[in-house]
Kinemage of the C-alpha trace (Angstrom):
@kinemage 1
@onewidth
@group {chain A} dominant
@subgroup {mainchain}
@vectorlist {calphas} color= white
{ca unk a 1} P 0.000 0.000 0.000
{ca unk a 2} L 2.815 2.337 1.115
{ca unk a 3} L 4.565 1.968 -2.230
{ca unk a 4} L 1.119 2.541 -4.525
{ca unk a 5} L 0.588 5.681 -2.314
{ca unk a 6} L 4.402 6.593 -3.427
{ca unk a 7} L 4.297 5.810 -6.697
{ca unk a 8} L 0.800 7.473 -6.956
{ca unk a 9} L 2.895 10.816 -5.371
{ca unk a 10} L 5.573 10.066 -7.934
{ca unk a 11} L 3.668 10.514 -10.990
{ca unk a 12} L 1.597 13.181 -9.916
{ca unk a 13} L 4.782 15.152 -9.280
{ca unk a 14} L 5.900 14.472 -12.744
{ca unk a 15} L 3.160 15.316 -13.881
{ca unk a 16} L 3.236 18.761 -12.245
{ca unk a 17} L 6.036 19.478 -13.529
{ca unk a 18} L 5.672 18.438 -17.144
{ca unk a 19} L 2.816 20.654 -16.929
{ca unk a 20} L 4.939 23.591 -15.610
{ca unk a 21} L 7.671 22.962 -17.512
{ca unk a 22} L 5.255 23.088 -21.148
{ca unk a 23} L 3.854 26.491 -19.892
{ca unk a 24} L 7.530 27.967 -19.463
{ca unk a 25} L 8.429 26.330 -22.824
{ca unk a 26} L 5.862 27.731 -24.849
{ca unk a 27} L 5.851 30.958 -23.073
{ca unk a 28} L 1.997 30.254 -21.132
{ca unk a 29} L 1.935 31.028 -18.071
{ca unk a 30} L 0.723 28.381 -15.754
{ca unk a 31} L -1.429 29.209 -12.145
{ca unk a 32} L -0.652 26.798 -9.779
{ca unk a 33} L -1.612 26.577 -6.092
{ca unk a 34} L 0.541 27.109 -3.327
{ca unk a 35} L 1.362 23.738 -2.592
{ca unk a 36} L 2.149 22.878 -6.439
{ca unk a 37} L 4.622 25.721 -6.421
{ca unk a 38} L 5.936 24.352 -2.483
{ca unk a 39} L 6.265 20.919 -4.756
{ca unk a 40} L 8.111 22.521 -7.674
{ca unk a 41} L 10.692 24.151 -5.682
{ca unk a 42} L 11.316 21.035 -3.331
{ca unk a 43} L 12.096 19.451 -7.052
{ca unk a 44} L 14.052 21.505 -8.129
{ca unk a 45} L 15.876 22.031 -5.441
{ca unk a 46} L 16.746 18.451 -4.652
{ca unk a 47} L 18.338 18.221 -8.256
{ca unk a 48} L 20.548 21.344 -7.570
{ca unk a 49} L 18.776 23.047 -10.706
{ca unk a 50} L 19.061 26.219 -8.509
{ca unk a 51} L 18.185 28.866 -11.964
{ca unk a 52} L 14.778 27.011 -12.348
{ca unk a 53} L 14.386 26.522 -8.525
{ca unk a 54} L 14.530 30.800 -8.915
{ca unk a 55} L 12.440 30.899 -11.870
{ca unk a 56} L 9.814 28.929 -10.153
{ca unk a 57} L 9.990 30.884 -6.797
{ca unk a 58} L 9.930 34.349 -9.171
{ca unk a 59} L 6.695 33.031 -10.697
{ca unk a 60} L 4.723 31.647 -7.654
{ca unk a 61} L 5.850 35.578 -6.040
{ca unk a 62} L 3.991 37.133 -8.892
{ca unk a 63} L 0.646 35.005 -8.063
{ca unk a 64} L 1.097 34.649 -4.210
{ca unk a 65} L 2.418 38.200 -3.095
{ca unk a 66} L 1.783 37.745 0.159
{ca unk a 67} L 3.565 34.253 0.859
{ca unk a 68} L 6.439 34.625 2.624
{ca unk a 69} L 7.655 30.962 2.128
{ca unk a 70} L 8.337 32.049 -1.484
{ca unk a 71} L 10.358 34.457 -1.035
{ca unk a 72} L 12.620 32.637 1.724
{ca unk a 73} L 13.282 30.163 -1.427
{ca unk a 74} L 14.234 33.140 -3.427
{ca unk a 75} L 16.819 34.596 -0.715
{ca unk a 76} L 17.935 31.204 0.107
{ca unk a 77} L 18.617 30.444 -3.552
{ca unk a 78} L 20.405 34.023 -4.573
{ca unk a 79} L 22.364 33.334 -1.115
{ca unk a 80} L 23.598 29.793 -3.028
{ca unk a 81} L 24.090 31.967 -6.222
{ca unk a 82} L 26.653 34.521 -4.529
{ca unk a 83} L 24.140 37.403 -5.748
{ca unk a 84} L 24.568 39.623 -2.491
{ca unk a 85} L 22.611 42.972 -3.483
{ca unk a 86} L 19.271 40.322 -4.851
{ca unk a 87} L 19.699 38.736 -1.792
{ca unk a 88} L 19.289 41.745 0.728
{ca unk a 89} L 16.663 43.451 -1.046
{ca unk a 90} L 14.573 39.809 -1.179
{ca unk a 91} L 15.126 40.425 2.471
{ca unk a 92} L 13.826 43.610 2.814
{ca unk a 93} L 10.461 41.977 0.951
{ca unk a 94} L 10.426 39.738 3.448
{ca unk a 95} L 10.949 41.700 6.253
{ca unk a 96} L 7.808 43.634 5.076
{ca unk a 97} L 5.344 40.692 4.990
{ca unk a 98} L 6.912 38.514 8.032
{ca unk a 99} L 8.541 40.625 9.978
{ca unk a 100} L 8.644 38.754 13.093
{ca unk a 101} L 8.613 35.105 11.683
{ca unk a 102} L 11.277 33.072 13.255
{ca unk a 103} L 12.662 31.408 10.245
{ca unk a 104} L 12.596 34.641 8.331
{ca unk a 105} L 14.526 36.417 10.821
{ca unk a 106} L 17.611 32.983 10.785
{ca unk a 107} L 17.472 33.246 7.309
{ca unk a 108} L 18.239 36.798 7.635
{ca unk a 109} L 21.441 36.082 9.866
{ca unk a 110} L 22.413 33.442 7.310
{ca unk a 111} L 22.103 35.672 4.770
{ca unk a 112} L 24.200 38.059 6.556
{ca unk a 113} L 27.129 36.033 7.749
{ca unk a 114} L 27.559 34.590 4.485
{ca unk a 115} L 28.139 37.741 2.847
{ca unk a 116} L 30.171 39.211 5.651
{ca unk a 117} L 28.005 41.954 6.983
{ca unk a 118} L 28.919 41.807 10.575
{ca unk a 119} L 27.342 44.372 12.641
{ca unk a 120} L 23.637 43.390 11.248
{ca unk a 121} L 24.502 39.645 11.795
{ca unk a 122} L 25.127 40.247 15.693
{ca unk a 123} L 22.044 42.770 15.642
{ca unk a 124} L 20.080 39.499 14.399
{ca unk a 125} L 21.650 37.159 16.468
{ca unk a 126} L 21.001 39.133 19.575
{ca unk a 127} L 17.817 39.608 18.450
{ca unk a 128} L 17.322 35.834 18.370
{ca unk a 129} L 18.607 35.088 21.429
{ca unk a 130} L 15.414 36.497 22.667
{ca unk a 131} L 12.998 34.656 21.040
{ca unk a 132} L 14.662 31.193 20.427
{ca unk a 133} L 14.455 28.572 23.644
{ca unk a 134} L 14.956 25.215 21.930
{ca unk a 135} L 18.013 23.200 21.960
{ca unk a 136} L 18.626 22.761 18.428
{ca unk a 137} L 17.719 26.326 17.485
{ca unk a 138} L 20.134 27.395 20.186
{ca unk a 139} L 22.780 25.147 18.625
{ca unk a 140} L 22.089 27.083 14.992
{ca unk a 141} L 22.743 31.109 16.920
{ca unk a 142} L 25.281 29.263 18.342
{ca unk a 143} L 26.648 27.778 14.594
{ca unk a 144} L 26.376 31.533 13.051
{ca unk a 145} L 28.011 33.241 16.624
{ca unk a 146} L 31.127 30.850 15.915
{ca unk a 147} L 31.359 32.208 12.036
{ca unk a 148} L 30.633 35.756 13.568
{ca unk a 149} L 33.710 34.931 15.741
{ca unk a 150} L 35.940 33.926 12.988
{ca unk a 151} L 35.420 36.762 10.538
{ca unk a 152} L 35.863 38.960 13.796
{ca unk a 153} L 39.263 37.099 14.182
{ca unk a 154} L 38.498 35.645 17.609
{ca unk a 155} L 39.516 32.544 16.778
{ca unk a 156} L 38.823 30.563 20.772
{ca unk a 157} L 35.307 32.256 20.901
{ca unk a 158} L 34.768 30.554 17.556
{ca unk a 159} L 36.388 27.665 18.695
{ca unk a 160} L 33.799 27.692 21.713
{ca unk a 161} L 30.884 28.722 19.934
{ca unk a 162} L 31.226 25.856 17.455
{ca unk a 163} L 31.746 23.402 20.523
{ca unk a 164} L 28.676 24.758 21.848
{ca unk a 165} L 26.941 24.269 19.277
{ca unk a 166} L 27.808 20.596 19.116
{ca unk a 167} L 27.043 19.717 22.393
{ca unk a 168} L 23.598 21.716 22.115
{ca unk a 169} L 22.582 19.334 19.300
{ca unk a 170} L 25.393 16.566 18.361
{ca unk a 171} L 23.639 15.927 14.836
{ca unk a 172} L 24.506 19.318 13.607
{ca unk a 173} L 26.860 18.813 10.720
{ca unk a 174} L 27.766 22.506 10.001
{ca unk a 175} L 29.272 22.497 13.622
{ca unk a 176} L 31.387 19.753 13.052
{ca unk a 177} L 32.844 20.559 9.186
{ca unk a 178} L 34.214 24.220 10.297
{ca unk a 179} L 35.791 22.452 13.386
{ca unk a 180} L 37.543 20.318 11.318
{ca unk a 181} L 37.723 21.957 7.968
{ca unk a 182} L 38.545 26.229 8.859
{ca unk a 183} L 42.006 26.327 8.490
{ca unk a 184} L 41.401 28.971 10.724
{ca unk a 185} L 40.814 26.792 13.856
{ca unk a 186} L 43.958 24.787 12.837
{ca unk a 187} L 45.899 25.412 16.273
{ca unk a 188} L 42.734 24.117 17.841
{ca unk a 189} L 43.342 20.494 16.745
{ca unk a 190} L 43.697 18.776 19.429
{ca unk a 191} L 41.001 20.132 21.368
{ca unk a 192} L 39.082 19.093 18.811
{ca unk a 193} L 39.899 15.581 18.835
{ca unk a 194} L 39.413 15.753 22.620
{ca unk a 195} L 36.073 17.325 22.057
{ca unk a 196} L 34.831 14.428 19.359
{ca unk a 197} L 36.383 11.373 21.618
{ca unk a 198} L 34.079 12.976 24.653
{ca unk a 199} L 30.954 13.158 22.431
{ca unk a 200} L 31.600 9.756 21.291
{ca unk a 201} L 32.121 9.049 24.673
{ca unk a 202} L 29.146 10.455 26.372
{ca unk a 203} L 26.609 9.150 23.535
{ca unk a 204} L 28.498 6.082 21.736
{ca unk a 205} L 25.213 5.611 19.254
{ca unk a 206} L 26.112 9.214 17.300
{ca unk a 207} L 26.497 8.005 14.214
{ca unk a 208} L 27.555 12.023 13.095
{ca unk a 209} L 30.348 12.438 15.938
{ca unk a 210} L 31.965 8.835 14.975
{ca unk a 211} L 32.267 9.541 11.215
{ca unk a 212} L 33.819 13.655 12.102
{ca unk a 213} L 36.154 11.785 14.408
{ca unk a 214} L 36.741 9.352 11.838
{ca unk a 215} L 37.919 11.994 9.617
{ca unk a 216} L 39.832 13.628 12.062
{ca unk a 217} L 41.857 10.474 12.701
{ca unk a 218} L 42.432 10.280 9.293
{ca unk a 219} L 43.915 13.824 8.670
{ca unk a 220} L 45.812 12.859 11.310
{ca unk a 221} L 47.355 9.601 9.749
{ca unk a 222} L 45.688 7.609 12.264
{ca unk a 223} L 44.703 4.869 10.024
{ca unk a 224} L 43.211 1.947 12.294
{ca unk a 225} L 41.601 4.617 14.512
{ca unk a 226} L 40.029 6.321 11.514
{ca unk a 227} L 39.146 2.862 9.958
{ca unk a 228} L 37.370 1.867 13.805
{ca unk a 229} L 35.147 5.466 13.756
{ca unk a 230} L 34.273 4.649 10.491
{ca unk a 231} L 33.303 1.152 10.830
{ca unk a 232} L 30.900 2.415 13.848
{ca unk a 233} L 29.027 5.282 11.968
{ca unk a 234} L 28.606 2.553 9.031
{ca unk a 235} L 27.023 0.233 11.361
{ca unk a 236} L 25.172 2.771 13.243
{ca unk a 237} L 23.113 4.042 10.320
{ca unk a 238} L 23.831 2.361 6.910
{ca unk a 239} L 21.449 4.601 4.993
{ca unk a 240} L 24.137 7.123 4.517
{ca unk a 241} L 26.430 6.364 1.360
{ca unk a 242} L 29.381 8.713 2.048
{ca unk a 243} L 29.981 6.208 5.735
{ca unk a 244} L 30.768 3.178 3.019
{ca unk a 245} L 32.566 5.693 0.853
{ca unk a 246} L 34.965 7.060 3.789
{ca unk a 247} L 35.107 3.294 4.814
{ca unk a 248} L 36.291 1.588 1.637
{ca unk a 249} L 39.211 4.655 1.423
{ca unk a 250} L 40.648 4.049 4.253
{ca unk a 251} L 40.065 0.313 3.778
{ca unk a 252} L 42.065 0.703 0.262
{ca unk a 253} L 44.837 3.025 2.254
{ca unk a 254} L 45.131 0.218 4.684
{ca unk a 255} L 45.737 -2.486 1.436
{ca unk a 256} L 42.727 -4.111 2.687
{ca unk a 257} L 41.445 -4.792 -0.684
{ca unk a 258} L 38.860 -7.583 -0.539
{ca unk a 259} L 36.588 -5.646 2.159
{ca unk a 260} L 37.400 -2.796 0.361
{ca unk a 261} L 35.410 -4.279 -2.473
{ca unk a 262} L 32.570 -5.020 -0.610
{ca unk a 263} L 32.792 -1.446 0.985
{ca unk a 264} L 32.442 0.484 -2.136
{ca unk a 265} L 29.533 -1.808 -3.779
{ca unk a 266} L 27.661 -1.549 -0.592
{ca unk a 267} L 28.453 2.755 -1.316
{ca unk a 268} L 27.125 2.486 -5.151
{ca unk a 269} L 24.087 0.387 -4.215
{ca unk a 270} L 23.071 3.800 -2.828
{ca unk a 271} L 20.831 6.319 -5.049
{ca unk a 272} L 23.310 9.117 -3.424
{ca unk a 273} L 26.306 7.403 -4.848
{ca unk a 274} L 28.118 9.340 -7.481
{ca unk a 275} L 30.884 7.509 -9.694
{ca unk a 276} L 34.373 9.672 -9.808
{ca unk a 277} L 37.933 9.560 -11.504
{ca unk a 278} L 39.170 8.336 -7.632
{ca unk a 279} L 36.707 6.085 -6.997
{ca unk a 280} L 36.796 4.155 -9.756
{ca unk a 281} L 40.705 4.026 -9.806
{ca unk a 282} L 40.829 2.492 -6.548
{ca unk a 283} L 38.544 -0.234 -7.393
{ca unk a 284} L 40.815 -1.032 -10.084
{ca unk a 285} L 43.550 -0.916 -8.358
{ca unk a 286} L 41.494 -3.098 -5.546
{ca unk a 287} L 41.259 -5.444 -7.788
{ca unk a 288} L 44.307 -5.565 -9.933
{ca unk a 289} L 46.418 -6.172 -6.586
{ca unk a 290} L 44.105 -9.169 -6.055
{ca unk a 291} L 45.040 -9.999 -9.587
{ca unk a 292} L 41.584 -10.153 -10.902
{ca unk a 293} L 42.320 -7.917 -14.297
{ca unk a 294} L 39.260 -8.253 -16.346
{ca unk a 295} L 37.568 -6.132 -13.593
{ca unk a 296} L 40.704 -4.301 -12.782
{ca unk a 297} L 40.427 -2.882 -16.495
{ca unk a 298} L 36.882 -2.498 -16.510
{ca unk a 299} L 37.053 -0.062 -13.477
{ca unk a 300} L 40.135 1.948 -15.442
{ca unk a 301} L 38.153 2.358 -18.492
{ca unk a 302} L 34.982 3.704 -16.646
{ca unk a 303} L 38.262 6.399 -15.103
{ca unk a 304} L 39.013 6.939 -18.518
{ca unk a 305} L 35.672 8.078 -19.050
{ca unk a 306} L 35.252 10.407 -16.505
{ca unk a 307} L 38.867 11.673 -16.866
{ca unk a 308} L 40.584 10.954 -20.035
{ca unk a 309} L 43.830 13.095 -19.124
{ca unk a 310} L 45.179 11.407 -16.364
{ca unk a 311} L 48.369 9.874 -17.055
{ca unk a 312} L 47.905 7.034 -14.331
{ca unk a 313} L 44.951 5.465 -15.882
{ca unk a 314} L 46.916 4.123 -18.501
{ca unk a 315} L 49.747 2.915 -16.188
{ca unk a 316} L 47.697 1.239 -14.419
{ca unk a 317} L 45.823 -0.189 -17.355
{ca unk a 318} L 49.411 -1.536 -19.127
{ca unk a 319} L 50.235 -2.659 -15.661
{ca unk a 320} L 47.462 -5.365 -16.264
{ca unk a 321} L 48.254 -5.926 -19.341
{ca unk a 322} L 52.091 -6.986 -18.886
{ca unk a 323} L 51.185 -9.211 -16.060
{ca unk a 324} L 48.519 -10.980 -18.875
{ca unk a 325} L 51.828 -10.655 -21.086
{ca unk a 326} L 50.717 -8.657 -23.923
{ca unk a 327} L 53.479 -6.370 -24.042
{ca unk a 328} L 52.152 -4.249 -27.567
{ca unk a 329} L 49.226 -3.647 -25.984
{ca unk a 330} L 50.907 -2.530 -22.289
{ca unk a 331} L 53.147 -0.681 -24.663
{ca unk a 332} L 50.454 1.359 -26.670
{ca unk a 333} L 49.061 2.689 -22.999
{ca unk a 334} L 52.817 3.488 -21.675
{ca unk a 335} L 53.092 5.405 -24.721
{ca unk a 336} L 49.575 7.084 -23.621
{ca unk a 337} L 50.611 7.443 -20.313
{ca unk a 338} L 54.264 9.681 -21.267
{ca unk a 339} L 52.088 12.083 -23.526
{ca unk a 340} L 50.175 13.241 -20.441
{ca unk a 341} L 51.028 16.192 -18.040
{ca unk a 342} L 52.505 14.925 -14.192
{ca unk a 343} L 53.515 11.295 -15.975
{ca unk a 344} L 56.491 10.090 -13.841
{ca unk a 345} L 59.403 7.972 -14.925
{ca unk a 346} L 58.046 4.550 -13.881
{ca unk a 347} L 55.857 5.292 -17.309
{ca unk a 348} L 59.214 5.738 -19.206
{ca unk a 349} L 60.674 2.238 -17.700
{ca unk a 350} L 57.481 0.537 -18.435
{ca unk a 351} L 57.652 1.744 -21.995
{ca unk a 352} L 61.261 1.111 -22.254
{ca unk a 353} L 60.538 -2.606 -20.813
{ca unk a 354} L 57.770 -3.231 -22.759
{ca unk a 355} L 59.467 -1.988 -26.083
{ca unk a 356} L 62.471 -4.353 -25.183
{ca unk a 357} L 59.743 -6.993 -24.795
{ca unk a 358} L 58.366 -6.397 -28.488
{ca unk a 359} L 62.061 -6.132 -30.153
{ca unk a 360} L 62.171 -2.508 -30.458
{ca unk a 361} L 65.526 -1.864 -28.755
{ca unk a 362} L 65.867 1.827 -30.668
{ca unk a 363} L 62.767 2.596 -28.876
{ca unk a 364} L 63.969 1.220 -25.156
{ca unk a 365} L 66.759 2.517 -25.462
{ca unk a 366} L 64.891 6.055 -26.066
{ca unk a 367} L 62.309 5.408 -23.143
{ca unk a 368} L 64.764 3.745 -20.828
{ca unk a 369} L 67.159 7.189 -20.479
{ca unk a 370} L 64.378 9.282 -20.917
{ca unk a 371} L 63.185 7.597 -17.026
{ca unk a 372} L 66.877 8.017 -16.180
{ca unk a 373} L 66.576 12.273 -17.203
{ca unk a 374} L 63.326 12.465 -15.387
{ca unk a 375} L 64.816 10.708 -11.786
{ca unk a 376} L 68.507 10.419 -11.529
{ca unk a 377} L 68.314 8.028 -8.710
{ca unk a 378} L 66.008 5.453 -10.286
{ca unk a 379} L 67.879 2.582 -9.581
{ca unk a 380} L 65.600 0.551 -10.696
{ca unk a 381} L 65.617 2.170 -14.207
{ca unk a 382} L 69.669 2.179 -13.908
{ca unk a 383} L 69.521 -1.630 -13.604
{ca unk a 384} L 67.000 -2.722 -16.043
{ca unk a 385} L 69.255 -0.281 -18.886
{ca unk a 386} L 72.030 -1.924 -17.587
{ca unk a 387} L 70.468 -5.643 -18.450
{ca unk a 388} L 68.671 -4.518 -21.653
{ca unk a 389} L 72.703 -3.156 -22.745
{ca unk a 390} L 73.692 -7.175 -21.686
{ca unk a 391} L 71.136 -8.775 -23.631
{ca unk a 392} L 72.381 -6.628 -26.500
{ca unk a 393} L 75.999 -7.066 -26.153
{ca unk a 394} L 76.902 -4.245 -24.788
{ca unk a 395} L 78.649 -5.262 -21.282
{ca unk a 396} L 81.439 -2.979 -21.113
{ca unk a 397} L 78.983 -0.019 -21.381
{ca unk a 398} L 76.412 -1.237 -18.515
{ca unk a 399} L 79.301 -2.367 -16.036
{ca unk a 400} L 80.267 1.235 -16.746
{ca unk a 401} L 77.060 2.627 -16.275
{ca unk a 402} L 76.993 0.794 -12.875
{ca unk a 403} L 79.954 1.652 -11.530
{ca unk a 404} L 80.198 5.352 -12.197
{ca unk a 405} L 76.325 5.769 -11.080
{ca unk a 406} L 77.355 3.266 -7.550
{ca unk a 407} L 79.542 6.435 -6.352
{ca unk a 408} L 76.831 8.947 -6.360
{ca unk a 409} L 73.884 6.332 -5.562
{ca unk a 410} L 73.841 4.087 -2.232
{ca unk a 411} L 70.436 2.380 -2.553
{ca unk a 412} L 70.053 -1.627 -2.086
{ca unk a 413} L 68.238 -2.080 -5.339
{ca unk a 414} L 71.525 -0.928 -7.711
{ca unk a 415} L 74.208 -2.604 -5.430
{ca unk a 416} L 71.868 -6.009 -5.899
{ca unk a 417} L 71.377 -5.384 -9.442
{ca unk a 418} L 75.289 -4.808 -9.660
{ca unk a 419} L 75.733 -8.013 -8.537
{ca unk a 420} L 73.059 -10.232 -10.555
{ca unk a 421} L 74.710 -7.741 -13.306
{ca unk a 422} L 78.014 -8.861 -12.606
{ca unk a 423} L 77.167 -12.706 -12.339
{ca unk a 424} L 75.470 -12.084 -16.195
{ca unk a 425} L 78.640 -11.189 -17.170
{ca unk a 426} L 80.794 -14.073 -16.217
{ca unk a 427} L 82.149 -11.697 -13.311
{ca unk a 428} L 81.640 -14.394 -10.565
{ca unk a 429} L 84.542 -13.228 -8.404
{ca unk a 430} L 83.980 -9.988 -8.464
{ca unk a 431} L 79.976 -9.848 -8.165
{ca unk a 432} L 80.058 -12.528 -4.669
{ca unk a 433} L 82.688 -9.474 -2.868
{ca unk a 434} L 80.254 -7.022 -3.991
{ca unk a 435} L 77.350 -9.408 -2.516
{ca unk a 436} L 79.183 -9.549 0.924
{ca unk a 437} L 79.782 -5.918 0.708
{ca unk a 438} L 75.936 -5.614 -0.131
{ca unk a 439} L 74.908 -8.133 2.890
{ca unk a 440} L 77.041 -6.446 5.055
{ca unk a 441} L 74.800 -3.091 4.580
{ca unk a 442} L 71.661 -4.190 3.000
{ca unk a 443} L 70.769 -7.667 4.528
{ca unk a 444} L 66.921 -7.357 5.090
{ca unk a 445} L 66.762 -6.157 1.580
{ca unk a 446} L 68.910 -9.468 -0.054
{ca unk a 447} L 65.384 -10.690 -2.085
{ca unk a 448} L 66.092 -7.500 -4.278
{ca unk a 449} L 68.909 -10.059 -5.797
{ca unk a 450} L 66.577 -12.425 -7.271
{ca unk a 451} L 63.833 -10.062 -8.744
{ca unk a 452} L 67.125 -9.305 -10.815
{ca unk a 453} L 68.113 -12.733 -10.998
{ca unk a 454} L 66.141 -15.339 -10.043
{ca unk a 455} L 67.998 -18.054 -10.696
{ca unk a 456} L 70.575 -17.436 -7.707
{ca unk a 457} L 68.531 -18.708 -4.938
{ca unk a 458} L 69.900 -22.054 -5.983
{ca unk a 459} L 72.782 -20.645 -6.307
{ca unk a 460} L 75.365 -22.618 -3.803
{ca unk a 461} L 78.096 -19.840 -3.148
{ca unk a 462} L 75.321 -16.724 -2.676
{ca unk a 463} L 73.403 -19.357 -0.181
{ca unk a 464} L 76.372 -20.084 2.051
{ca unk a 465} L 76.911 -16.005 2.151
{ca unk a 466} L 72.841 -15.506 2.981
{ca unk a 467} L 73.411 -17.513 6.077
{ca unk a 468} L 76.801 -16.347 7.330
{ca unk a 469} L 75.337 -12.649 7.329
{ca unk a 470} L 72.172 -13.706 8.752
{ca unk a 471} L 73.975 -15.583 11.647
């Protein structure tokens, strides 16, 4: 029954406004009753169409001049619209047909914060300290005292206010994003934590003061804490998407990619949930570290879509494809990924790999110093020349290369590479007194040796060193 009665609404709102909508088209103009227009504007409104949300309020002015509700949409909406002077004189309309009406007179100190006229916002907020008794009403003067306070430069009144304003109702969500969000209150940031852990404290069911505290946690780099508040405002009311969103992100910053996963289906199963460029790149990446690639590239072509200039995409995208081993294509998207701004060198040694891969060695060679000029300590690019130079017969010249870059660049991954380098070479000798040199320094990092050369973990001679180093 509920849901007939619903759908019933449903279509006779759509119907409303096919019929306003025609009228405005064709230049008719449509009389509607107060409650159609109250309709309309709720419509509107709700889709963020905030010009026809106006257009509507300007019309049902001209047929209902004495509704105030109508003109509280239009100030509210030119408010949104950053039109000060249409706002203030909507004001003065209103102030002429509702002069005393409560909601008219807040709107009037929202109205005047927002645009910074200070001396009539205190005039209205003492004004409605006289007339307002209730809690959350209180918490509101309270809200627009602490913005007062900040424009004014007082930055602990403002830090009070907005405290105040908390603890007079805990489910006020302006309160809480200028606490954490005014870079203004910055120094404050501890009391603020403080203040969050003792809401959560005193009422452990606030859904609101766990997910601000999550965040706060998380600005702080307080992972697990951040992932715990978030985990209890998602359980404590699971009607609001941006809890699983929040969750899943922190979830994915914690490599926890699996319930990750779950997290950010359980977010899009939501009508609120809105795809974006990061979103959908850390699904893919969810699921590309779980090395499940078909969806891993279905994720990073929905990016593409909403983002087609962002060099990582196609990284990430030839990532997948050189792990399924099709180097052209992981080279085509490399090649993609170096023609876009902010690209980084790992696109260059991916390119250069990839071209090596698909017996284009003019081409690596190209890409492969070109990640070398962008990040002069990539050893990792140093090494991988310095084996594509072996495989081309070229020794002399990547020994070289090694040796010369080895006294400006102490970093585990080139002296390991030096060494499988050296063992490539025939330089057996030499490469096992580097390797003792290398264990000597770098032991927790010895499994960089066999990414560069596998075979030597059967290796008898580098096995005997392992274990006198690790003894």
């Amino acid at each position: 029954m509920n849901r007939k009665s619903n759908d019933q609404r449903e279509k006779a709102l759509m119907a409303l406004v096919a019929r306003y909508e025609k009228g405005a088209h064709s230049g008719e103009t449509v009389f509607l009753a107060e409650e159609e227009f109250e309709e309309l504007l709720v419509h509107y409104f709700g889709h963020h169409d905030y010009d026809q949300t106006l257009e509507v309020a300007d019309l049902a002015i001209s047929q209902h001049h004495y509704t105030p509700d109508f003109y509280k949409w239009k100030a509210l909406i030119h408010k949104i619209n950053l039109e000060e002077e249409e706002a203030l004189s909507t004001l003065e309309q209103l102030n002429i047909y509702a002069p005393n009406d409560e909601e008219v007179m807040m709107l009037r100190l929202e109205v005047f914060v927002h645009f910074e006229h200070r001396e009539a916002a205190r005039a209205a907020l003492d004004q409605l300290y006289n007339v307002v008794d209730e809690d959350e009403k209180l918490s509101l003067l309270a809200f627009f005292d602490g913005l007062l306070c900040m424009q004014e430069d007082r930055y602990r009144e403002s830090f009070a206010a907005l405290s105040e304003a908390i603890r007079l109702d805990p489910y006020q969500e302006p309160a809480y994003d200028e606490l954490l969000n005014a870079p203004e209150l910055s120094a404050f940031r501890s009391e603020i934590g403080t203040l969050l852990q003792q809401q959560a404290n005193a009422d452990p069911f606030n859904d609101v003061t766990w997910f601000y505290l999550g965040l706060w946690h998380d600005d702080g780099g307080d992972d697990l804490e951040a992932l715990e508040a978030f985990a209890n405002a998602r359980s404590l009311n699971e009607s609001r998407s941006n809890y699983d969103l929040e969750y899943a992100d922190k979830l994915f910053d914690l490599e926890m990619y699996e319930p990750a996963l779950r997290a950010y289906n359980a977010y899009f199963e939501s009508d609120e949930a809105e795809e974006s460029y990061e979103t959908c790149m850390r699904i893919g990446r969810s699921y590309q570290m779980l090395d499940e690639l078909g969806p891993a590239k279905k994720a990073y072509f929905r990016a593409l879509e909403l983002d087609p200039e962002m060099y990582d995409i196609y990284q990430y995208i030839a990532e997948c494809c050189v792990a399924e081993e099709k180097w052209g294509v992981a080279a085509y998207n490399y090649g993609r990924a170096v023609e876009l701004p902010n690209h980084t060198a790992d696109c260059w040694l991916g390119l250069a790999l990839c071209s090596s891969a698909t017996n284009a060695p003019l081409e690596a060679e190209q890409a492969f110093l070109k990640a070398i000029e962008m990040d002069e300590d990539f050893s990792d690019a140093y090494v991988s020349y310095a084996l594509f130079l072996v495989e081309n017969g070229r020794e002399p010249e990547a020994l070289d290369m090694l040796r010369d870059i080895s006294l400006s660049l102490d970093d585990p991954a080139l002296a390991y590479g030096r060494v499988a380098i050296l063992i490539l070479c025939g330089r057996r000798k030499e490469a096992l007194a580097l390797l003792n040199e290398t264990l000597s320094e770098y032991y927790e990092d010895h499994d960089l040796l066999f990414n560069w050369h596998p075979e030597l973990k059967n290796d008898a001679d580098v096995q005997s060193l392992l274990q006198l180093h690790k003894e």
